[in-house]
C-alpha positions as CSV (number, residue, x, y, z in Angstrom):
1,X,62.1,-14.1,18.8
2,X,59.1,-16.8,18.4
3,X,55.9,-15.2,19.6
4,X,54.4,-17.7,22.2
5,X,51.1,-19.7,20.5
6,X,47.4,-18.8,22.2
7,X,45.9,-21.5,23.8
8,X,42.5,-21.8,23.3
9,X,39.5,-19.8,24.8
10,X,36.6,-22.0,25.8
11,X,33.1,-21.2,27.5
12,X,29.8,-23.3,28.2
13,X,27.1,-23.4,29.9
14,X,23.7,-25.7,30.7
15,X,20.3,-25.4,29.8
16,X,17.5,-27.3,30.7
17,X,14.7,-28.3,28.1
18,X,12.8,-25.2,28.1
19,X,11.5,-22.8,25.1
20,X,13.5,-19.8,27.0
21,X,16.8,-21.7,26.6
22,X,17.1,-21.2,22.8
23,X,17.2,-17.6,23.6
24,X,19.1,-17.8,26.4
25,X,21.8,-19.9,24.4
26,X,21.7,-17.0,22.0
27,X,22.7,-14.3,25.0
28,X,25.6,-16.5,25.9
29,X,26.6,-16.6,23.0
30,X,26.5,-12.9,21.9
31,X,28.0,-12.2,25.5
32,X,30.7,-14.3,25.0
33,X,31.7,-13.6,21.3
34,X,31.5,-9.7,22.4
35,X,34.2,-10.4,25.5
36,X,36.1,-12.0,22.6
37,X,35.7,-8.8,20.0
38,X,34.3,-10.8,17.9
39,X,30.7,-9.3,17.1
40,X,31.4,-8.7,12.9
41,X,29.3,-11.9,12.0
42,X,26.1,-12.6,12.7
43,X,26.4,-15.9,11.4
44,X,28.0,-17.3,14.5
45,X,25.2,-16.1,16.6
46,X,22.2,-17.7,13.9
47,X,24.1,-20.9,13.5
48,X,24.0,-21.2,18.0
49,X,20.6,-20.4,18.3
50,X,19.6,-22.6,15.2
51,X,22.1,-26.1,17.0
52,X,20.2,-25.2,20.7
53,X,16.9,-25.4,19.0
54,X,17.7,-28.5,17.3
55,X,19.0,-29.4,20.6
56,X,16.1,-28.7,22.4
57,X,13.5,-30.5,19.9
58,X,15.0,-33.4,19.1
59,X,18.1,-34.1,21.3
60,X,17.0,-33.1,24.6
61,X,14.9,-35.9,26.8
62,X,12.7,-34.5,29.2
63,X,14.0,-33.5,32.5
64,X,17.2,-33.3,30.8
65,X,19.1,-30.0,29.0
66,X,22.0,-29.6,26.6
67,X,25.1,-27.1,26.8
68,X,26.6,-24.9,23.9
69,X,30.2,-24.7,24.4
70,X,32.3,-22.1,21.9
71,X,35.9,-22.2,21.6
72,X,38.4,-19.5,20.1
73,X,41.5,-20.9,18.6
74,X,44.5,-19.1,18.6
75,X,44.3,-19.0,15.2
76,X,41.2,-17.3,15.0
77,X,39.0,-20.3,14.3
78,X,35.9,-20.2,15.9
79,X,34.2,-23.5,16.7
80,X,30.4,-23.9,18.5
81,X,29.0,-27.2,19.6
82,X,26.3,-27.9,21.4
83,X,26.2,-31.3,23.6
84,X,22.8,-33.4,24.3
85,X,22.0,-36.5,25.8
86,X,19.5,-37.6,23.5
87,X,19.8,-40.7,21.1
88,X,19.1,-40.3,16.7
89,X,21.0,-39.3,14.0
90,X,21.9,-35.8,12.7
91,X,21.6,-35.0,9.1
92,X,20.6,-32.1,7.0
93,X,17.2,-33.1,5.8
94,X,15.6,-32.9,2.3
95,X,12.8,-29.9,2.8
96,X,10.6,-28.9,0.3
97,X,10.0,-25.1,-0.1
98,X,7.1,-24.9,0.9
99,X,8.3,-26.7,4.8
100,X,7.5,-24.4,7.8
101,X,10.3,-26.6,9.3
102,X,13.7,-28.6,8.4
103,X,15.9,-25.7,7.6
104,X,18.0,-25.4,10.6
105,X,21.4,-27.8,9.4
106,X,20.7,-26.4,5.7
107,X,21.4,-22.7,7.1
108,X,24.1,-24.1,9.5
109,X,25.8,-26.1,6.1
110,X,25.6,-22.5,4.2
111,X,26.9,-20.6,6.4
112,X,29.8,-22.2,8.8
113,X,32.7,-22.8,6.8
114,X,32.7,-26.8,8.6
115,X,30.4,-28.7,10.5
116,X,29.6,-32.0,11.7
117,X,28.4,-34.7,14.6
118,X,30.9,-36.0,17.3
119,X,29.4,-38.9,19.5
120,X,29.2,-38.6,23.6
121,X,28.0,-41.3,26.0
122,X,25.2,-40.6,26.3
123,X,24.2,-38.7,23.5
124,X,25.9,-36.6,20.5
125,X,27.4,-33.2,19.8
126,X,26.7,-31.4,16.9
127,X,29.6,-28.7,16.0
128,X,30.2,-25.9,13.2
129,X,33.7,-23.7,12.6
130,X,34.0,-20.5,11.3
131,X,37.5,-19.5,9.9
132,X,39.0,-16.2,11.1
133,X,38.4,-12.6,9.6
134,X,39.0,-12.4,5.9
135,X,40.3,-16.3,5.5
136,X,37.7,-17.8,3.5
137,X,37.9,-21.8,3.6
138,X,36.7,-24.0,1.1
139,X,35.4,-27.5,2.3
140,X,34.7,-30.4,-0.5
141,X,31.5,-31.8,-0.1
142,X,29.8,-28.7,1.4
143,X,26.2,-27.6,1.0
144,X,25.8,-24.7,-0.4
């Protein structure tokens, strides 16, 4: 007998532009990931709080917020996005080591096993993956 496939497992939320939402973001995050049984990696919870911040400083007009959303594949992919309304392009930038700042997407490329932009109207989305428990993935082009 076929076991039935799991359908996916999806949670957001909304935050308006304020310093307490990165945190916040973080909670829901650790909150969800925990009613999921899925508290081994702390990487999941870094790269959240590290796309609300970027969220928050250069996605996120004023009187405006943004919304993580995580998913949980049946297969045991875990995907996080978080949505904003702002305009600009997302890119890993070229930081020297010395920067107090522009380290966000390098940690984000090193440590999810995918990531990327999607477009919305208005604004963008800016997602990472992490494969399930002890299946490592290897992704051409990554940063690392």
């Amino acid at each position: 007998m076929d076991e039935e496939p799991q359908h996916p497992r999806t949670r957001q939320t909304f935050y308006r532009r304020d310093r307490r939402s990165v945190r916040l973001a973080r909670e829901f995050a650790r909150e969800t990931l925990t009613d999921w049984t899925r508290t081994e990696r702390s990487d999941e919870l870094l790269c959240v709080s590290e796309l609300a911040t970027n969220a928050l400083v250069h996605g996120v007009p004023a009187g405006c917020g943004f919304h993580p959303r995580l998913t949980l594949h049946g297969d045991g992919v875990l995907r996080v996005e978080v949505h904003d309304s702002g305009p600009g392009e997302v890119r890993a930038p070229e930081t020297s080591p010395e920067a107090e700042r522009g380290r966000g997407l390098l940690l984000v490329a090193a440590l999810a096993d995918k990531w990327g932009v999607g477009e919305r109207n208005p604004g963008k989305f800016v997602w990472c993956e992490f494969a399930a428990r002890g299946e490592g993935v290897t992704v051409p082009g990554r940063l690392r």
